[in-house]
One Martini backbone bead per residue (centre of mass of N, CA, C, O) as a GRO file, in nm:
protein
   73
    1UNK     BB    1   1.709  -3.643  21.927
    2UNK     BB    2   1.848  -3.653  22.233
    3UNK     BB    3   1.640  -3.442  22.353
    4UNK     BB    4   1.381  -3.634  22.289
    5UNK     BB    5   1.480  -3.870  22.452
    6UNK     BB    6   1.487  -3.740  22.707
    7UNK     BB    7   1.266  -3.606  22.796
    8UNK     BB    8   1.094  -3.898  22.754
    9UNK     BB    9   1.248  -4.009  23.014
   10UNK     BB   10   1.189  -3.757  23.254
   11UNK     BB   11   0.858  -3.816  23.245
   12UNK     BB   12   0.862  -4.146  23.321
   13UNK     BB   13   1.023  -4.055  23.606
   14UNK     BB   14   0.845  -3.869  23.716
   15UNK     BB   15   0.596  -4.091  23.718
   16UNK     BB   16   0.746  -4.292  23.909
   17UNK     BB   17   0.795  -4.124  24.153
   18UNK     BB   18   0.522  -4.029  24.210
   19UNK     BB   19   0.384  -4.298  24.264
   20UNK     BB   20   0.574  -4.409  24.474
   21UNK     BB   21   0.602  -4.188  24.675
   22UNK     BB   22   0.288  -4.238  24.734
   23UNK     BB   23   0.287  -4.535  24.805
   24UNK     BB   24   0.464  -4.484  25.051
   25UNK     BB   25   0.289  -4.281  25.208
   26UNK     BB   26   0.054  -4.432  25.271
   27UNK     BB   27   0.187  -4.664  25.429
   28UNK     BB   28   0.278  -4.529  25.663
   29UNK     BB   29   0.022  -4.416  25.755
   30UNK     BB   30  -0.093  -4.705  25.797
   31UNK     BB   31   0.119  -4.772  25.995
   32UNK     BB   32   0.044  -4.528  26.212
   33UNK     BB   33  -0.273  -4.604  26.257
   34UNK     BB   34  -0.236  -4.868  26.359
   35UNK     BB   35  -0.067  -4.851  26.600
   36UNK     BB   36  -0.335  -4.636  26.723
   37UNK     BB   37  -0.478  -4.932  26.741
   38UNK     BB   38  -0.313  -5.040  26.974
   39UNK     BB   39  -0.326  -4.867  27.187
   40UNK     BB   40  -0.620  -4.844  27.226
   41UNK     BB   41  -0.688  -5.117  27.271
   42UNK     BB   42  -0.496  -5.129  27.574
   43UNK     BB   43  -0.720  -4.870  27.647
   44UNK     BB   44  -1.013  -4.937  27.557
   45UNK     BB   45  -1.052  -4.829  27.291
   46UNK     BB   46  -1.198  -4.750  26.982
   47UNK     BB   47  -1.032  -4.932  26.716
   48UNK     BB   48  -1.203  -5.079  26.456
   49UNK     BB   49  -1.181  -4.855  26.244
   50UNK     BB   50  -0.866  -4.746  26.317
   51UNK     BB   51  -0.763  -5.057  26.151
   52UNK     BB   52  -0.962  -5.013  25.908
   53UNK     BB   53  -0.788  -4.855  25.776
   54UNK     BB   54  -0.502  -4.914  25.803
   55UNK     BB   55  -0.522  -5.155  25.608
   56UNK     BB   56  -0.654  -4.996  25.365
   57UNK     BB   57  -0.376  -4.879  25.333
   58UNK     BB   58  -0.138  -5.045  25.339
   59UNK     BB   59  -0.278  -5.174  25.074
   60UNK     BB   60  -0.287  -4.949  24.901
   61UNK     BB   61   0.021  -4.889  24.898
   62UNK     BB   62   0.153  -5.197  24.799
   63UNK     BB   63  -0.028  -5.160  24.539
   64UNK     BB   64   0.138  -4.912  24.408
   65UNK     BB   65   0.412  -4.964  24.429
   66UNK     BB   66   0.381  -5.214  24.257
   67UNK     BB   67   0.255  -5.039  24.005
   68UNK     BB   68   0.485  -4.857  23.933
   69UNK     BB   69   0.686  -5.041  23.817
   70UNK     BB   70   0.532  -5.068  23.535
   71UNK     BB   71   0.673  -4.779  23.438
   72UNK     BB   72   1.000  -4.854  23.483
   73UNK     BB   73   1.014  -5.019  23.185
   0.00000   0.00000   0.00000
């Protein structure tokens, strides 16, 4: 009975940190491509497409982040 329930335990928090994990690397993502769109801009190149990837990554992270919680309760 205790290794049944180790088990579904354990798949739990596996699938809790793997999700937890992706929207931490998107989110992180985002944050980098940010970054080369404010780069870009100060250097007068094309900013607007790769400014607007950059927040819906960010977007998409913490929306990810937030909703792996109700994974782990």
């Amino acid at each position: 009975m205790v290794n049944l329930l180790k088990i579904k335990f354990n798949k739990v928090i596996n699938k809790y940190v793997i999700i937890a994990t992706t929207g931490i690397m998107i989110f992180s993502s985002g944050l980098c491509l940010f970054g080369e769109a404010i780069i870009r801009k100060y250097q007068g190149l094309e900013f607007f497409n790769l400014g607007t990837l950059s927040l819906i990554l960010i977007n998409a992270g913490v929306c990810i982040m937030i909703s792996s919680k109700e994974l782990s309760n």
